[in-house]
C-alpha positions in Angstrom: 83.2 148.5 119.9 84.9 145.2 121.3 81.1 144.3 122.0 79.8 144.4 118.7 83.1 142.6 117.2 82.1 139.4 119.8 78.5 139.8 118.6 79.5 140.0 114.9 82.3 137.3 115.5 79.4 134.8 117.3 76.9 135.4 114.8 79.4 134.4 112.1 80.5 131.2 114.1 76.6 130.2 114.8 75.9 130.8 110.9 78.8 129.3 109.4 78.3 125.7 111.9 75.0 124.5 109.9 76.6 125.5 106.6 79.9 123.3 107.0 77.8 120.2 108.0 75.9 120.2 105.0 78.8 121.0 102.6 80.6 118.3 104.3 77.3 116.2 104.1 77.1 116.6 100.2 81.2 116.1 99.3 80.2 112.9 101.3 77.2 112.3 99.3 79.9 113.0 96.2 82.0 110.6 97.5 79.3 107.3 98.1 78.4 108.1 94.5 81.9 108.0 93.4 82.4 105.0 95.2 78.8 103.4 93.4 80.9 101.3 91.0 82.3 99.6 94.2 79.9 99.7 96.7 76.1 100.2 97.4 75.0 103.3 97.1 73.5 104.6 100.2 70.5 106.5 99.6 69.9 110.3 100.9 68.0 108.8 103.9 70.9 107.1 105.3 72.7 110.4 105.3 71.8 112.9 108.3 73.7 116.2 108.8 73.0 118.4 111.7 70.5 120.2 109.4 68.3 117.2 109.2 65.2 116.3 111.0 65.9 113.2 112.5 69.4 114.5 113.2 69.0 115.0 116.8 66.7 112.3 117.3 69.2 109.7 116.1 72.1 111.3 118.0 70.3 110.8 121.2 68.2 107.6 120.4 70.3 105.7 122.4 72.5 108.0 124.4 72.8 106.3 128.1 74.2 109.4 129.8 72.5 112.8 130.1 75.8 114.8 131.0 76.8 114.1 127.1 73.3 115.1 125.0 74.4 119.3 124.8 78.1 118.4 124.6 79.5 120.6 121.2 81.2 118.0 120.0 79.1 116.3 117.9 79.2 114.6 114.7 79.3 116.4 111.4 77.2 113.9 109.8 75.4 110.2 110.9 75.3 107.8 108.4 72.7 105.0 109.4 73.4 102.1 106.8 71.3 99.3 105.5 73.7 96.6 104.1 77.5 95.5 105.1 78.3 97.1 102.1 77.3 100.4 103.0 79.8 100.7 106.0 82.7 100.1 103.6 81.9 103.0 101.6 81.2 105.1 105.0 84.3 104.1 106.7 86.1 104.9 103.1 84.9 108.7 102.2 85.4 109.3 106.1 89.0 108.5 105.2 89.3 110.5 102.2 88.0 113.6 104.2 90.1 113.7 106.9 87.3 112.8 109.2 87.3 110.5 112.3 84.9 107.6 112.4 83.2 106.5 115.1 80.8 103.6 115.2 77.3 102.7 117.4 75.9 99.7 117.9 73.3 99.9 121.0 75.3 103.4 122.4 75.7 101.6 126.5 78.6 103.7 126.4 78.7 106.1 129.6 81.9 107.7 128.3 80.3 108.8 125.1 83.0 107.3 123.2 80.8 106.0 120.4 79.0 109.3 119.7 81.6 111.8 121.2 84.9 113.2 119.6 87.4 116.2 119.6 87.7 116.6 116.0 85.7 116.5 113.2 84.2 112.6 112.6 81.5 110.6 111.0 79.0 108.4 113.3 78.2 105.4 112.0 75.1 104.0 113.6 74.2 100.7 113.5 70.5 100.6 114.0 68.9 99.2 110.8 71.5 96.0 111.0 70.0 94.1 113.6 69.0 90.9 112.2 69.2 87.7 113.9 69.0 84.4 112.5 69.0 81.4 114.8 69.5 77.7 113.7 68.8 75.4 116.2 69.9 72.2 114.4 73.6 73.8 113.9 73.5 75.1 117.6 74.5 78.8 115.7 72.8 82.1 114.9 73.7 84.7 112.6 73.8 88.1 114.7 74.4 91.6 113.0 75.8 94.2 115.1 73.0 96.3 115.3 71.0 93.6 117.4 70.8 94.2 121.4 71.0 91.6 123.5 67.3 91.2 124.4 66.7 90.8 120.3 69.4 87.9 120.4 68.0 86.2 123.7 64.5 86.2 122.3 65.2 85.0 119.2 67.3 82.1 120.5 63.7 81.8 122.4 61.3 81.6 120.2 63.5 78.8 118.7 64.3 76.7 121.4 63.3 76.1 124.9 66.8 74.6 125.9 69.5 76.7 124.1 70.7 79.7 125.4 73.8 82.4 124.8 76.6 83.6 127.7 76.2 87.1 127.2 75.4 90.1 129.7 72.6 91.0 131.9 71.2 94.2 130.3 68.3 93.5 127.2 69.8 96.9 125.6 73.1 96.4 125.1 74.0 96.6 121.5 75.7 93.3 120.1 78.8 95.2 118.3 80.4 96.7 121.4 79.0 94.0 123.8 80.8 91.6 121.8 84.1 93.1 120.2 84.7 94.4 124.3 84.9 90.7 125.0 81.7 90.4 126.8 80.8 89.7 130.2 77.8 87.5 131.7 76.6 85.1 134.0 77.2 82.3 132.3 80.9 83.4 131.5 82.4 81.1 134.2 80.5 78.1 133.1 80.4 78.9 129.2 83.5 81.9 128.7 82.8 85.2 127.3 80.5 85.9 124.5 83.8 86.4 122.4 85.1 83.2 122.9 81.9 81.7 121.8 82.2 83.8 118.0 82.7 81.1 116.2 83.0 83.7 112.6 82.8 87.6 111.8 82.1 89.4 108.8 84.8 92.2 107.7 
């Protein structure tokens, strides 16, 4: 009898998991819509419960540690925005739902703190915003925090021949975390940390 209750019991757990991501997934869907008059709306596509396809693929796109890609504490939904603007509303209906955020920006995170939490949260991966826009006449660049470093280094490249950035070693390092940890590189002695060379951010 105590058999078939842990069989009944599991089978309701395993049934119930995919149907609480994608309730959770469309009260968030509700809530970006609500939110429309203030904020871009993201589109379905930027929207990925466990029940989607690319779910899994995005959830391990850029996971640097093995021991973390079968841990159970995954998100309940990845939100992959566009535009700035789309963050705001993300980081917003997260709030309004009780639900942690946690945000990627090139996942070089051997903790799994980016991707990993004990309660229920939203990851916010950073992939599409990885533009870089280099002016060599100002000496700046325009970096969103989706951009690795290799994407920053060769844009600074094709632009210049003599102009460079103090940043780390590793081409996939995502900008976001490289940057907001303070930074460290080979140049850092000579030039400081990548932080102290920010001249602006956008909030």
């Amino acid at each position: 009898m105590a058999l078939i209750s842990l069989i009944a019991y599991l089978f309701l757990v395993l049934v119930s998991l995919p149907t609480s991501s994608s309730i959770c997934g469309e009260i968030f869907s509700q809530c970006i819509t609500a939110q429309s008059s203030y904020y871009t709306r993201i589109s379905d596509q930027t929207i990925h419960t466990s029940n989607s396809t690319l779910y899994s693929t995005i959830l391990q796109s850029s996971q640097q540690n093995p021991r973390w890609l079968n841990s159970t504490s995954k998100p309940l939904l990845i939100v992959t925005p566009l535009k700035e603007s789309e963050i705001q509303a993300a980081v917003l209906c997260s709030r309004k739902l009780g639900l942690q955020v946690r945000v990627r920006s090139g996942g070089h995170d051997y903790e799994g703190l980016s991707y990993l939490c004990k309660t229920p949260f939203v990851l916010i991966d950073l992939i599409n915003l990885r533009s870089v826009k280099v002016n060599v006449a100002d000496q700046t660049a325009w970096v969103q925090s989706g951009a690795t470093l290799g994407e920053l280094y060769y844009s600074i490249a094709k632009k210049s021949e003599v102009l460079g950035f103090p940043a780390g070693f590793c081409p996939t390092v995502g900008i976001g975390g490289h940057f907001s940890g303070g930074g460290l590189g080979t140049l850092m002695r000579k030039h400081g940390l990548p932080a102290d060379n920010v001249m602006l951010t956008m909030t």
